[in-house]
Every structure is written in C-alpha cells, then in structure tokens.
N, C-alpha and C positions, 0 to 999 in steps of 0.2 A: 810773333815769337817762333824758336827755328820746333818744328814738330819732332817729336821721338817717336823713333818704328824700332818694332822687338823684328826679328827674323829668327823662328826656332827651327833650329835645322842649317848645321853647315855646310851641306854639298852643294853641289855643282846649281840646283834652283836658287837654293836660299842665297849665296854666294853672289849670283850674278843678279837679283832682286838688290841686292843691300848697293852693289854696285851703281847699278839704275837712279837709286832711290840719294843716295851719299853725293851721288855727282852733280844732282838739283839742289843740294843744300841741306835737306832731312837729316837729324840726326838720328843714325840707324846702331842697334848694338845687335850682335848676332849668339843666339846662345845655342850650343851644343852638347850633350850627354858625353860623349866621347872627349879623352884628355887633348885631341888636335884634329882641326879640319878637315873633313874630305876626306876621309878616309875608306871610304868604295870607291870615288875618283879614282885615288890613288893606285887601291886594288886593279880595277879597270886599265892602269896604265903599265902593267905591269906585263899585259901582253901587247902595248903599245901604244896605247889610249884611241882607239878609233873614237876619233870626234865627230864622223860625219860620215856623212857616203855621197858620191859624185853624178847619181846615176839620176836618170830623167827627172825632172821636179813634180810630175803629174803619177808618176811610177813611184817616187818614193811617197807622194802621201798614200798612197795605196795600202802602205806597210803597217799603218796604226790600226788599231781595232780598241772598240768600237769607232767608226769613224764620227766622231762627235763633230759637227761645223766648228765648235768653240774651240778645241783642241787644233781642227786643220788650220783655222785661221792664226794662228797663234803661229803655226810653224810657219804658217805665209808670209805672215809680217815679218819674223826673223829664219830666213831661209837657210839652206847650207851654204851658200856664198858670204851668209854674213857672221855667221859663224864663224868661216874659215879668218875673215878679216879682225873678227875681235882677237883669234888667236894670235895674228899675224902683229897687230898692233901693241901683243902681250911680248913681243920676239921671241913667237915659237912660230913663224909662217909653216904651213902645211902640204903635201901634199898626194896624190892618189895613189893608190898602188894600184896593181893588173884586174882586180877583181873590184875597183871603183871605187874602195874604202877610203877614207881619207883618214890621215896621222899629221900631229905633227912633227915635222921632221928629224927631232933627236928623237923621237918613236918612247917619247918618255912622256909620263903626267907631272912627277918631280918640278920642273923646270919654268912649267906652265904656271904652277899652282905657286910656287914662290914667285914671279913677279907678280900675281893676282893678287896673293897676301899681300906684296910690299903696296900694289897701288891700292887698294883698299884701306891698307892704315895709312897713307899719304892722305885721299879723304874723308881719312876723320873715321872709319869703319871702327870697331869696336869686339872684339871677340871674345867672349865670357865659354870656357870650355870648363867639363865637369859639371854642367850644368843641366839639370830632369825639369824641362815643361811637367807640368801637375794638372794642368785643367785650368780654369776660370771658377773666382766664387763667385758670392750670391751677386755681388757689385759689377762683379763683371772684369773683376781686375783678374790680373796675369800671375798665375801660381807658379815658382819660379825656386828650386831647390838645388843648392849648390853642393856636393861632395854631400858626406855626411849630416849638415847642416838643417837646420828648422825651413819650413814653407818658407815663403816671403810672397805678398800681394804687391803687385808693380803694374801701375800704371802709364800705359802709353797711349799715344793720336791713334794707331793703327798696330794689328799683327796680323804677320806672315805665319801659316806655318808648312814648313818646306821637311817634315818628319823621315820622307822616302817610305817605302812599299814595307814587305814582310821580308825579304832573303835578307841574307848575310847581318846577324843581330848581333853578332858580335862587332860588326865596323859602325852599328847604330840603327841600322833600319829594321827594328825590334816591333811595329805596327802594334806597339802598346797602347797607341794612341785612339786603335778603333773602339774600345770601349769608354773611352773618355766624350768623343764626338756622336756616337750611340747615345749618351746616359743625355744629350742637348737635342735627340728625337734630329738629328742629321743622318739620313740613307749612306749606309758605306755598304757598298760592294763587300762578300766574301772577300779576304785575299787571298789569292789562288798559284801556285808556282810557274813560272811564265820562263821560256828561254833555260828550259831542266833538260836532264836524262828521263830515261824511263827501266821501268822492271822488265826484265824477260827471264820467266822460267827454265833458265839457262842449266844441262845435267852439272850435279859435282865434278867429271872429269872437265868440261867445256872450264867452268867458272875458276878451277886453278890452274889448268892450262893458259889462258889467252885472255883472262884479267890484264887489263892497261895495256893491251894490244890494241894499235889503230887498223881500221880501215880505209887506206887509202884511194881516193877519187871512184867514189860511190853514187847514185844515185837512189837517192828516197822517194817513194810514193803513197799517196793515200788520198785517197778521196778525187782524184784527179787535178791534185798539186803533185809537181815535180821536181825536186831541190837533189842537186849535183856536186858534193864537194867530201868532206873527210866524215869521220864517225873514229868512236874509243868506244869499245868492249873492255867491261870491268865486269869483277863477281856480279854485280847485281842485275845487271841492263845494259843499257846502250846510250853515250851520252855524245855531243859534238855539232859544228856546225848546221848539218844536212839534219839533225833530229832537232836544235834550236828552233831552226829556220819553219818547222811543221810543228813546235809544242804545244801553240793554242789551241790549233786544229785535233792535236791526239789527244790532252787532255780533257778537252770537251767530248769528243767520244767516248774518252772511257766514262766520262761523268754520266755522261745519256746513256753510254749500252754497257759498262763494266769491264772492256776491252776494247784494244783498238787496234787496228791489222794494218801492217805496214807491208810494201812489196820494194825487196832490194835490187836493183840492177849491181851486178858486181862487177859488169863492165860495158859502162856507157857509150864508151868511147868505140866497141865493136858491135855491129849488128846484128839482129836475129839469126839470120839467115847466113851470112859469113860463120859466124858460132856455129852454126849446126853444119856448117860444110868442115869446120875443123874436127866436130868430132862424130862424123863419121868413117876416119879413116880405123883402119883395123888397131887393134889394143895392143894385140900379142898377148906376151905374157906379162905384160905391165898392171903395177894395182892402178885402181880408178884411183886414188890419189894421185900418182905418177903420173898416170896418163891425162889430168886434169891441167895439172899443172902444163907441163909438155906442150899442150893440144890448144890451150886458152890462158896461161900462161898465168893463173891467179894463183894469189898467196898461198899460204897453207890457213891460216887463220882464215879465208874465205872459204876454202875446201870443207874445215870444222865448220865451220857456219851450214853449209848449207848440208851437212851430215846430221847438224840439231834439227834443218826443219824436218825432217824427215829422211824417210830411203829416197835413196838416188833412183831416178830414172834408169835404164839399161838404153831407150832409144834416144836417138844423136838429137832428133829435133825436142824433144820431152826434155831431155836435161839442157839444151840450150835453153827453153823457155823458163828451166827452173834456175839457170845463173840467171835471167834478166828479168824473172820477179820472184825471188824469193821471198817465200810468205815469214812474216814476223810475227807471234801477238806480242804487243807490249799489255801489261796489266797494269800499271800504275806511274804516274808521274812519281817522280824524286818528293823528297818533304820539299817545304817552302824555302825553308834555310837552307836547303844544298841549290837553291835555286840561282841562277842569277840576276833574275827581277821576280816581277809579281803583276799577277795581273789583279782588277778589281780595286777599291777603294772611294773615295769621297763619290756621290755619282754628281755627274755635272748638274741635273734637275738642281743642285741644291745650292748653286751658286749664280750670281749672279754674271752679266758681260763681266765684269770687273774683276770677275775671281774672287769673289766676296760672298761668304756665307749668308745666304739671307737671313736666316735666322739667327747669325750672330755678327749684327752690323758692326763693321772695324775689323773683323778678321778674316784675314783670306787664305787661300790655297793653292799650293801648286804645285809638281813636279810630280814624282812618282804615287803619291799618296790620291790621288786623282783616278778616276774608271778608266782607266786606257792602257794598252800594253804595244809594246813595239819587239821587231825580230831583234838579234843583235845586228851589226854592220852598221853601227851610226845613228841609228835612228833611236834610241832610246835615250843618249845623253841630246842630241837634237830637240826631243819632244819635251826634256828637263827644262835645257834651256831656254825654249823660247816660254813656255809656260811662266817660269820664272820672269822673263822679263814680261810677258802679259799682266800678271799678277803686280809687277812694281809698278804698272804704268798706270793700273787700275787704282794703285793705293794715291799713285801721288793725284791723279783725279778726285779721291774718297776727301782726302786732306786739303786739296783746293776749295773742294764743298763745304 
C-alpha cells in the first residue's frame, strides 16, 4: 500500500524532502502556517537568491558551526555542484559571481520556485497552506489546524518537520515549535540571532546624522578573524556583510563577557606605513576633517566614525594605526526577528543517522530548526537543502522498515 508522509514546513527543507520522497512513489502532503510557500525563499531572493557558494569544498564546510559530522556529511553527500544541477535541471542554471557566490542566473528565487511548485504537483505533491502543526496527542497522531477551524488528529507512515529557526515570524519561522518539542523531554538549543546587526552606543548627533549610511570596502576584526567587505550604520548599530560574516563569533562574546570589541580598518586596501607617510605631511590651516579626507581620501561617514571612537590622534603614525583598527564596542546583537537566521535549536544528540527523533519514532527533522548555523554566502540554504534531502532518504529507509 502507497505510504503517506506529512511535511510541516514549506521552505526550501521541507520542499525538497517532499520532492525526494513523491519521486519514489510516497504519498506526501505538505502543510504550512502561511497562506503560500516559501516564503523566506522568496525573501532571500529578493537580493538575488545565493543558492550556493563556489569556493573550496574543504573551506566551505569550515563555515557551519557547530561542526556536527551528521550535518557535514549531509552537505557531503549533496554538495554545491549538485545543488547547482538540481537548479539547473529546474531551468534556472547558475552561475558565480567575483566574490564566489553562486545565483541563479535571472538572479531571481520567483522563477525557480514556480517550476518546483509545477514539478511537485506533477508528482502527486500536495500542499495544504493556512495550516498550524499543534503537537501530537496521547496516540501519537498529528494535530493539524486549518484557519480558524477545530484540531484535527491525522494519521500518517512518517513526519517531516521542516518549521525553520526563530527570524523573520512573520514569513513563518515563528520557533513556536520549541515548546511543543520541550513538553516531549527533546534538548533544543536556545534559539539565538545568527547572521544580525549589533548595538553601538552611537551619540544622538552620529545616530541622525549617518543612519542608513554605508560603509564601503571595510575590514572587520575580532578575535583574530579578519572579514573584508561593506557594513550599514543605522540609529542603533552596525549591520552588513563584514559584521554577518563575524555574528556568531560577537554574539557569544557578548553572551560570555556583556560586550564585544571589534577593530575597523577603514582602509584595507592601504598600508600602515604608506598611511602614516600621508599624513605626515604639514596641515596648514586645513580642519582634520579636510585634511583627512585630502591626505587618505576616506568618507566623511568614516571621519564621524572614528570622531565617536574617540579624540583623534595629533601624530601621523597614532592616527594611522587609529584608521586601520578603529575600536568599536558592540553591546548587543539585534532581537532574533530582525535576525536573518538563528542559531541553536533541535541538538543532534537527539536524533538518530536517519534524522529521526529517537524519542519520537516516525518523526524527523531537518533544515534550520536543527543546532547548526552557517554565515550567509550560500551556505545556509546549502546546509537546508541537503539536510532536507538527508532526512527524505532517512524516512524512505524508516518506511522500507
């Protein structure tokens, strides 16, 4: 008889699980809280969809934390080359841009996700939207709440549940689920804001001045990690690539010490020592703005910058060292909702190879709702997807059984 799989959770996990599982014959119906699919996908594609990143295969597992074997081996099996081909086979082929990233080429998620949808209902896939997972009762069965509507208990061979992290709750990934899977004595991780801005004690004149002003081609430090690319100053903090690329790293310091100290190069691209041969030449009667500018040729927004960390140097080598590590304290990651992922969640202890709760045989786990977090550049819908397809391969082994 043909088995039925629930998958709660329509993104990019749950999505490509129902795929895996509909293409061996399983009947799979997929249910979602939100009125249409995918809808962080979507978000996510909206600056282009990086679906992947091109850069060493031994270099990019590096990027997941905690490195779980369960997790690496999951992206092993489905790498970025085969990723790139399932896009390509969807007629969205891909490719890298200068800094490694990979897109697919209408640089759109739109286009993707509708042929997905049409092949999905071609086999048989099934999509129930408007609809709230509730827990499991005392039987075991699948609590399952449509709009307004009464419970309903629903029975199937196997469940997926592909919920996603804490950020962005209004596109669905509202981690209402960790008290549900808590009250079944299953460990879930804190979930923590992963891939955020942070606070900086910014004066009232800085914070209306140079709000939604960028930083361009900057260099962040901390801890002796080194990350080279843009930054956005807003009223609050500091938010963008080069502070993504370091969030797990800041966030856990402030958690351990209550602050975390960042040092800015504000121009990476010139050296110490060239810098301080620019500005020792004489001022005149030029202001140290003027003459800043003129001499090292930075913004005026980097000028203000380095005016909040403090007074300026007067000597040429003192204030070079203060443009190429200007001290920052950040005080606080962003909430979790302004977040773009999340780190923490299911821990892997409590799953089996299979992606299978042990404590709650027939249901499994995957994609963001899992202990693991990745930077952005690819590797976060990467560690989705293959988890996703780990987890389908694991159920259709469960249902063999």
């Amino acid at each position: 008889m043909t088995k039925h799989v629930a998958i709660i959770g329509a993104g990019p996990a749950g999505l490509f699980a129902a795929q895996h599982l509909a293409e061996t014959g399983v009947a799979v119906s997929v249910y979602d809280q939100r009125p249409s699919p995918a809808r962080k996908f979507l978000m996510a594609g909206l600056g282009g969809l990086n679906l992947t990143h091109s850069e060493g295969f031994e270099v990019f597992l590096k990027r997941y934390r905690p490195a779980h074997e369960q997790l690496l081996q999951s992206v092993r099996d489905f790498p970025p080359a085969a990723l790139q081909a399932w896009s390509a086979e969807l007629g969205e082929p891909t490719f890298a841009g200068s800094s490694g990233k990979v897109f697919p080429k209408s640089f759109k998620a739109s286009p993707l996700l509708r042929n997905w949808l049409k092949h999905l209902g071609q086999n048989g896939v099934e999509l129930h939207a408007n609809t709230r997972w509730c827990g499991f009762d005392e039987a075991g069965l699948t609590l399952l709440k449509t709009g307004d509507g009464p419970f309903k208990a629903h029975r199937f061979d196997a469940v997926l549940l592909a919920l996603g992290g804490g950020s962005w709750a209004k596109l669905g990934s509202d981690g209402t689920w960790v008290s549900v899977l808590r009250d079944q004595q299953i460990e879930v991780k804190p979930l923590l804001p992963a891939n955020c801005g942070f606070e900086i004690a910014f004066s009232d004149h800085f914070k209306e001045r140079y709000k939604g002003t960028p930083l361009k081609k900057i260099a962040v430090s901390h801890r002796g990690r080194r990350v080279i690319g843009d930054a956005m100053l807003d009223a609050a903090g500091i938010e963008g690539g080069v502070i993504y690329a370091l969030s797990a790293y800041l966030r856990d310091t402030i958690i351990a010490n209550g602050s975390a100290r960042i040092e800015v190069d504000l121009k990476p691209d010139v050296s110490l020592k060239k810098l301080a041969a620019r500005l020792n030449r004489p001022r005149g009667k030029q202001s140290m703005s003027n003459f800043l500018r003129k001499a090292t040729g930075l913004s005026g927004v980097a000028i203000a910058l380095m005016r909040e960390a403090g007074p300026l140097p007067t000597e040429a080598a003192a204030l070079a060292e203060h443009i190429k590590a200007l001290p920052l304290v950040l005080t606080a990651p962003r909430p979790i909702d302004r977040a773009i992922s999340s780190a923490g969640g299911v821990s892997f202890d409590e799953i089996d190879e299979r992606y299978m709760l042990r404590k709650l045989p027939g249901v499994f786990v995957a994609g963001e709702m899992l202990d693991w977090e990745a930077p952005t550049g690819g590797y976060l819908l990467q560690g989705v997807f293959a988890t996703g397809r780990a987890a389908a391969l694991g159920i259709a082994s469960y249902l063999q059984d």
